[in-house]
TORPA-4810 file (N, C-alpha, C, O; in nm, 3 decimals):
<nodes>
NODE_1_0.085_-0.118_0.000_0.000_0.000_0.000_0.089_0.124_0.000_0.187_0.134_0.074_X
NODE_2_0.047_0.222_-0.091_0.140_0.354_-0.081_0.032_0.488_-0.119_-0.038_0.502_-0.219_X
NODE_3_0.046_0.559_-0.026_-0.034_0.649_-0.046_0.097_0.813_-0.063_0.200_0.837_-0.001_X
NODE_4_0.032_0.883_-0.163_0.138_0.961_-0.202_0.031_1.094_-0.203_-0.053_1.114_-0.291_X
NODE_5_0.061_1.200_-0.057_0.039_1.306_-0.050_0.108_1.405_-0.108_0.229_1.400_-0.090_X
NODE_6_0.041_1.543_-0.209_0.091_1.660_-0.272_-0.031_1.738_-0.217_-0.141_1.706_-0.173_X
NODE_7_0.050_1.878_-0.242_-0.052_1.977_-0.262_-0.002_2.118_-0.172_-0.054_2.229_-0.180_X
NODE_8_0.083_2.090_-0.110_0.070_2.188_0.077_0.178_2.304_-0.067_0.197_2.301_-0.188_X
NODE_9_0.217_2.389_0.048_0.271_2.457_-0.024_0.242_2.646_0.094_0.171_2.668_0.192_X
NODE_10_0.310_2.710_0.038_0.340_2.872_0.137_0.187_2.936_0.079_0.173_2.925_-0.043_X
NODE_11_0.090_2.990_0.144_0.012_3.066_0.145_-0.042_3.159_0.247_-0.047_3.136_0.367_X
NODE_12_-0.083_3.273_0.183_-0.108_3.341_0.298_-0.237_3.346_0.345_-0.325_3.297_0.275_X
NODE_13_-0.274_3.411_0.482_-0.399_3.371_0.551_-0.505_3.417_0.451_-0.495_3.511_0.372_X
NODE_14_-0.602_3.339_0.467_-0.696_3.387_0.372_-0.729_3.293_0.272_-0.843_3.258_0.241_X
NODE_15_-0.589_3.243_0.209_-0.586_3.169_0.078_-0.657_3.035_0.109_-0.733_3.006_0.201_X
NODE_16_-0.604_2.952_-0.008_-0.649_2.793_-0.036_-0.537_2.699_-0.095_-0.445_2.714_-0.177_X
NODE_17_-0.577_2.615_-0.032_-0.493_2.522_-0.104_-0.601_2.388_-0.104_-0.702_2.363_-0.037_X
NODE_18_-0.530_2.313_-0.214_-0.582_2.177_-0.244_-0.522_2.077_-0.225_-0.464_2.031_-0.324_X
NODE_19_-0.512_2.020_-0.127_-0.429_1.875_-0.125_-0.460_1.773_-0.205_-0.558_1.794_-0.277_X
NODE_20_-0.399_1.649_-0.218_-0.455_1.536_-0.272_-0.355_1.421_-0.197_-0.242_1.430_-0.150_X
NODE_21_-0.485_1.268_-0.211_-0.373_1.180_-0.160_-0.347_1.039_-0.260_-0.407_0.950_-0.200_X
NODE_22_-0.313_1.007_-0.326_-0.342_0.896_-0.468_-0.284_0.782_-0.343_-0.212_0.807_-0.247_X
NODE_23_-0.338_0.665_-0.378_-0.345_0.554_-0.331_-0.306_0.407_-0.405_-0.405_0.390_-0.477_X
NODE_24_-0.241_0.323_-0.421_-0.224_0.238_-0.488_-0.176_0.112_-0.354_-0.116_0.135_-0.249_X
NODE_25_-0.238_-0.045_-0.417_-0.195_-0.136_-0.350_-0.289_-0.187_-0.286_-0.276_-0.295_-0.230_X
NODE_26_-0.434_-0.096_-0.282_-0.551_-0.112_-0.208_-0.675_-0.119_-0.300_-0.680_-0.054_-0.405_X
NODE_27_-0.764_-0.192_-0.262_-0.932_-0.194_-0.330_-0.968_-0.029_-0.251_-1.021_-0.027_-0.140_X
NODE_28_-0.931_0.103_-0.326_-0.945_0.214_-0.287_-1.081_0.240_-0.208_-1.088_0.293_-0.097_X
NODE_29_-1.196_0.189_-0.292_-1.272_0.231_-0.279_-1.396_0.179_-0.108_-1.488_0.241_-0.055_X
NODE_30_-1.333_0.048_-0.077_-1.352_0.011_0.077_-1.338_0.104_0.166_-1.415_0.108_0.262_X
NODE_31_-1.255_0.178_0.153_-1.162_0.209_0.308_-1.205_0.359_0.301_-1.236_0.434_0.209_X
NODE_32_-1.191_0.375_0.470_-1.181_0.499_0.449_-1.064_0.633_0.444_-0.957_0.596_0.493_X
NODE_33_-1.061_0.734_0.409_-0.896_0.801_0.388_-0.948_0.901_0.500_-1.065_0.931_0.522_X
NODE_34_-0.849_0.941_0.556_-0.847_1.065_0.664_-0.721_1.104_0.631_-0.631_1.044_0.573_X
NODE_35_-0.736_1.284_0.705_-0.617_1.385_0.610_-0.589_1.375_0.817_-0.674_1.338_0.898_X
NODE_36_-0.469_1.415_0.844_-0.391_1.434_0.971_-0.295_1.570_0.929_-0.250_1.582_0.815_X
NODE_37_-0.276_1.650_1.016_-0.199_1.751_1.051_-0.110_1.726_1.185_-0.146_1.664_1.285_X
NODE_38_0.000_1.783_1.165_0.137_1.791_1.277_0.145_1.899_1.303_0.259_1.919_1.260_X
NODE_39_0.105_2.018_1.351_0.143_2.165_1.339_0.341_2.129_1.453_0.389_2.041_1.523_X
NODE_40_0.373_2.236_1.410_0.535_2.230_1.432_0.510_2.214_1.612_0.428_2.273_1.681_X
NODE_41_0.640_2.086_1.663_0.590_2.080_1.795_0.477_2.060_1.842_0.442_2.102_1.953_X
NODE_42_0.412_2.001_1.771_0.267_1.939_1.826_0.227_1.793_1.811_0.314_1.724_1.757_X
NODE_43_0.117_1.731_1.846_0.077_1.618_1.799_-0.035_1.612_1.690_-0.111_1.708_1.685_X
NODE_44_-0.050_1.529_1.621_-0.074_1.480_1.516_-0.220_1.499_1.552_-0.255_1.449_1.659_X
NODE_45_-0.314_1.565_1.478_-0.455_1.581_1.457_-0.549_1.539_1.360_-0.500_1.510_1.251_X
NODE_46_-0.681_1.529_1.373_-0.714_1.447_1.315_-0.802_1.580_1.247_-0.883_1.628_1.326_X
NODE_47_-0.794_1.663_1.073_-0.850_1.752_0.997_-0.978_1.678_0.968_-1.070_1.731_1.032_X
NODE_48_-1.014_1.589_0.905_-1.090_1.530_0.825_-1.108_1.390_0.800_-1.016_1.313_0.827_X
NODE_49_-1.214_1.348_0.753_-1.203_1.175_0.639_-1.331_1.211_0.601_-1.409_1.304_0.621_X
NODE_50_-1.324_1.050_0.506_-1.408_1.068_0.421_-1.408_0.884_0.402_-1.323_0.804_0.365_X
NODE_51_-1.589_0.871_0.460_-1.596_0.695_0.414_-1.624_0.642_0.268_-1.637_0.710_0.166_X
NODE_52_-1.627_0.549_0.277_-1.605_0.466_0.185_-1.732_0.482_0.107_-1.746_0.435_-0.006_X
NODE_53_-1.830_0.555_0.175_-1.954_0.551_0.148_-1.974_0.705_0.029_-2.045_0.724_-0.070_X
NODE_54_-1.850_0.812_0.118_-1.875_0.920_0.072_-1.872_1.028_0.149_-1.854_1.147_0.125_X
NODE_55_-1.901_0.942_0.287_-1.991_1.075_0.415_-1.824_1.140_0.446_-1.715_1.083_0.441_X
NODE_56_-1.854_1.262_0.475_-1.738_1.338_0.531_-1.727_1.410_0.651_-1.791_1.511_0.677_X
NODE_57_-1.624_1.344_0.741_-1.651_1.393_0.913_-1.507_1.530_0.860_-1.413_1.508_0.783_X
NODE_58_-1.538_1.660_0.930_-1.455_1.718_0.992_-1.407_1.748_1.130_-1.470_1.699_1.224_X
NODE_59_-1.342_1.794_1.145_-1.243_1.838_1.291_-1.330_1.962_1.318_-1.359_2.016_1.212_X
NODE_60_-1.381_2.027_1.427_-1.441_2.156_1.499_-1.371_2.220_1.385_-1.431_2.256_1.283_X
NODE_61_-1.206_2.238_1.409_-1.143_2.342_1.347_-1.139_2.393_1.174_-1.090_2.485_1.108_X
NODE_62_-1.223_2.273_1.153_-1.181_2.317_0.976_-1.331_2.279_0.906_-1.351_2.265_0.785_X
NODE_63_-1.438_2.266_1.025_-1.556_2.270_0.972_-1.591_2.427_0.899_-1.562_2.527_0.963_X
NODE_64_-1.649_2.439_0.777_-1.733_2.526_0.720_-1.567_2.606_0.642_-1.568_2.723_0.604_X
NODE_65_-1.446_2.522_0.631_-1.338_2.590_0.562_-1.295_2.448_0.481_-1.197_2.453_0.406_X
NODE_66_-1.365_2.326_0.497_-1.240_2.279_0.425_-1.364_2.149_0.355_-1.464_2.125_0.424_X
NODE_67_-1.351_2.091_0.253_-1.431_1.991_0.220_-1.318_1.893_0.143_-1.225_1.931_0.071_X
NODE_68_-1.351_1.772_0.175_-1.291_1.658_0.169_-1.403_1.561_0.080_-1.521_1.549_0.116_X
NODE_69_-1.334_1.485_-0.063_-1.365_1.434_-0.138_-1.335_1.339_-0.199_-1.224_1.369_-0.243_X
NODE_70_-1.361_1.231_-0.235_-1.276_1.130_-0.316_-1.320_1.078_-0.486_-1.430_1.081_-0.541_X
NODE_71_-1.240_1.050_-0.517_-1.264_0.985_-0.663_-1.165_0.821_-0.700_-1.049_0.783_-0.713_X
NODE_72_-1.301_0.770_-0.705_-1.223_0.648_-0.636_-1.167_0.568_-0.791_-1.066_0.499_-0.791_X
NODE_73_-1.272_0.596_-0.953_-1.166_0.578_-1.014_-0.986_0.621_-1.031_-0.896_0.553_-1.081_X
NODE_74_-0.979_0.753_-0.972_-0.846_0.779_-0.978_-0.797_0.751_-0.882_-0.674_0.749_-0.883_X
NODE_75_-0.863_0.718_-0.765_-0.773_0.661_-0.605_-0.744_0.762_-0.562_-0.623_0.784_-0.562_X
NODE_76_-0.827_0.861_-0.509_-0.741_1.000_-0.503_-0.861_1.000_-0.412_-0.964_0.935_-0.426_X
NODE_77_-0.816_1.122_-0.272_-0.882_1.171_-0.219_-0.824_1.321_-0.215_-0.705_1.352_-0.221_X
NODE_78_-0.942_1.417_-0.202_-0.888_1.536_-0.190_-0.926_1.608_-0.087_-1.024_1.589_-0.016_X
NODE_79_-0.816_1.725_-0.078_-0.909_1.823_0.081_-0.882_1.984_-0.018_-0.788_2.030_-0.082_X
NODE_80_-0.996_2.021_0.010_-1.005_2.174_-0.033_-1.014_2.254_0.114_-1.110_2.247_0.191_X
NODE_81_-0.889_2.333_0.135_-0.915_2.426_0.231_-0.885_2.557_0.167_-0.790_2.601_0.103_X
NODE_82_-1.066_2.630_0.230_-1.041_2.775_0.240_-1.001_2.889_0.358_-0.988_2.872_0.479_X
NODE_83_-0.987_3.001_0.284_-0.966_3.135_0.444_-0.890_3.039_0.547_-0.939_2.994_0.650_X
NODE_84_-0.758_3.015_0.495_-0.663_2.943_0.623_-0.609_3.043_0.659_-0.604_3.156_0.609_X
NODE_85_-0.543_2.975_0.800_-0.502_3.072_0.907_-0.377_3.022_0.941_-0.343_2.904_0.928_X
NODE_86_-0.297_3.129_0.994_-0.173_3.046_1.086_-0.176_2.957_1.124_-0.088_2.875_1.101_X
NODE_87_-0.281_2.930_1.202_-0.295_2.803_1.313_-0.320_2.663_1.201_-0.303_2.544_1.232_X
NODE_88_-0.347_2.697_1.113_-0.343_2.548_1.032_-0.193_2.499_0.935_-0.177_2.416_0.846_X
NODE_89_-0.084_2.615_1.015_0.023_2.523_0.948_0.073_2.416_1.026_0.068_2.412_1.149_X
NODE_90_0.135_2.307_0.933_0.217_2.225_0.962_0.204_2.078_0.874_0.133_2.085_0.773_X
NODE_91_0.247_1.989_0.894_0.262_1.852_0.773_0.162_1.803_0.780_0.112_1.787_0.892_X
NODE_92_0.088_1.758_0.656_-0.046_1.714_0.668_-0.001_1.585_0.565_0.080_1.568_0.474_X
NODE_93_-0.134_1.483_0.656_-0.045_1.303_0.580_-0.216_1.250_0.608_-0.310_1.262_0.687_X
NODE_94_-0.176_1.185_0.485_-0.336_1.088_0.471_-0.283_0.933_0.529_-0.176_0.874_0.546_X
NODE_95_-0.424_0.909_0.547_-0.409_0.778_0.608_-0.528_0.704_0.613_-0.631_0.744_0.669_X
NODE_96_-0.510_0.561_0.536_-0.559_0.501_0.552_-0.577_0.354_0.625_-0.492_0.275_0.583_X
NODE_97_-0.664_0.296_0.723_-0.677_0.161_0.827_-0.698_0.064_0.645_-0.766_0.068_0.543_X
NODE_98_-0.589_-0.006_0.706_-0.615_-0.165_0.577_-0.581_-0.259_0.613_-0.506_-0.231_0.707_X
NODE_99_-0.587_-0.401_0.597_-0.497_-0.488_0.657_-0.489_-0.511_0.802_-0.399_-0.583_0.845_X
NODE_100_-0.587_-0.449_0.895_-0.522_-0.464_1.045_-0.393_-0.350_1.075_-0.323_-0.370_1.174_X
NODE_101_-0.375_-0.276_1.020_-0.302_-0.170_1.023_-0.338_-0.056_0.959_-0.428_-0.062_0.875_X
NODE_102_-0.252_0.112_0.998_-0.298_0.243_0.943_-0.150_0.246_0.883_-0.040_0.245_0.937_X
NODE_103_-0.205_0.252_0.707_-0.088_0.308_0.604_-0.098_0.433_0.624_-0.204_0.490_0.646_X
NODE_104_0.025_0.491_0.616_0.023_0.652_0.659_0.129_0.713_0.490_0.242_0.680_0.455_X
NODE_105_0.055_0.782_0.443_0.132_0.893_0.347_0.264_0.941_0.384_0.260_0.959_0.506_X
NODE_106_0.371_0.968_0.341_0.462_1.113_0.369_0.347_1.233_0.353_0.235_1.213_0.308_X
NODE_107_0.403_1.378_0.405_0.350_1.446_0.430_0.348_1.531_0.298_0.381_1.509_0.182_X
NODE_108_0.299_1.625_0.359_0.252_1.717_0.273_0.310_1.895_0.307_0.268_1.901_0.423_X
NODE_109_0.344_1.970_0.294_0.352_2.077_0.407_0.290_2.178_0.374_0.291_2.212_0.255_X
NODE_110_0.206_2.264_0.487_0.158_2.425_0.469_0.192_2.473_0.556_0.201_2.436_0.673_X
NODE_111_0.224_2.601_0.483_0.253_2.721_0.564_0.197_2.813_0.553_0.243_2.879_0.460_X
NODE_112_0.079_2.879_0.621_-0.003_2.975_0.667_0.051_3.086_0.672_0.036_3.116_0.790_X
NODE_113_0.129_3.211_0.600_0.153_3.301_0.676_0.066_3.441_0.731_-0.051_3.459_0.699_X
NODE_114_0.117_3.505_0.789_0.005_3.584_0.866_-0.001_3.756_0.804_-0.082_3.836_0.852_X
</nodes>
């Protein structure tokens, strides 16, 4: 299983960015994908997922800024965040439970500036 996060990148508050997470090695369309954030010196949070079904849970913090989507012919899940803020920088990594285990992405990085 390899899941290959892009997208992060320097923006300033306000802006958007689009992540994505492509997936290969897996029946994509079972499982569910969740996006995770590290802000610098912190622990690992849980932004978003999105089931297998479609339904999409957010985090308090990124409800009504960020929508999370998948397309399961391309194996791809995506996160659209808008009007970001400082507080949402740091490495963001998808992850998906398969196998009795959570495959985890390399990251992704944003930087929020103010």
């Amino acid at each position: 299983v390899q899941l290959q996060a892009s997208g992060g990148g320097l923006v300033q508050a306000g802006g958007s960015l689009r992540l994505s997470c492509a997936a290969s090695g897996i029946v994509f369309n079972l499982y569910t994908v969740s996006w995770y954030r590290q802000p610098p010196g912190k622990q690992r949070e849980l932004v978003a997922a999105i089931g297998n079904s479609g339904t999409p849970n957010y985090s308090e913090s990124m409800k009504g800024r960020a929508t999370i989507s998948r397309d399961n012919i391309r194996r791809t899940v995506y996160l659209q965040m808008n009007n970001l803020k400082p507080d949402d920088t740091g490495d963001y990594y998808c992850k998906v439970p398969a196998r009795g285990r959570d495959f985890w992405g390399r990251g992704t990085q944003v930087t929020v500036s103010s």
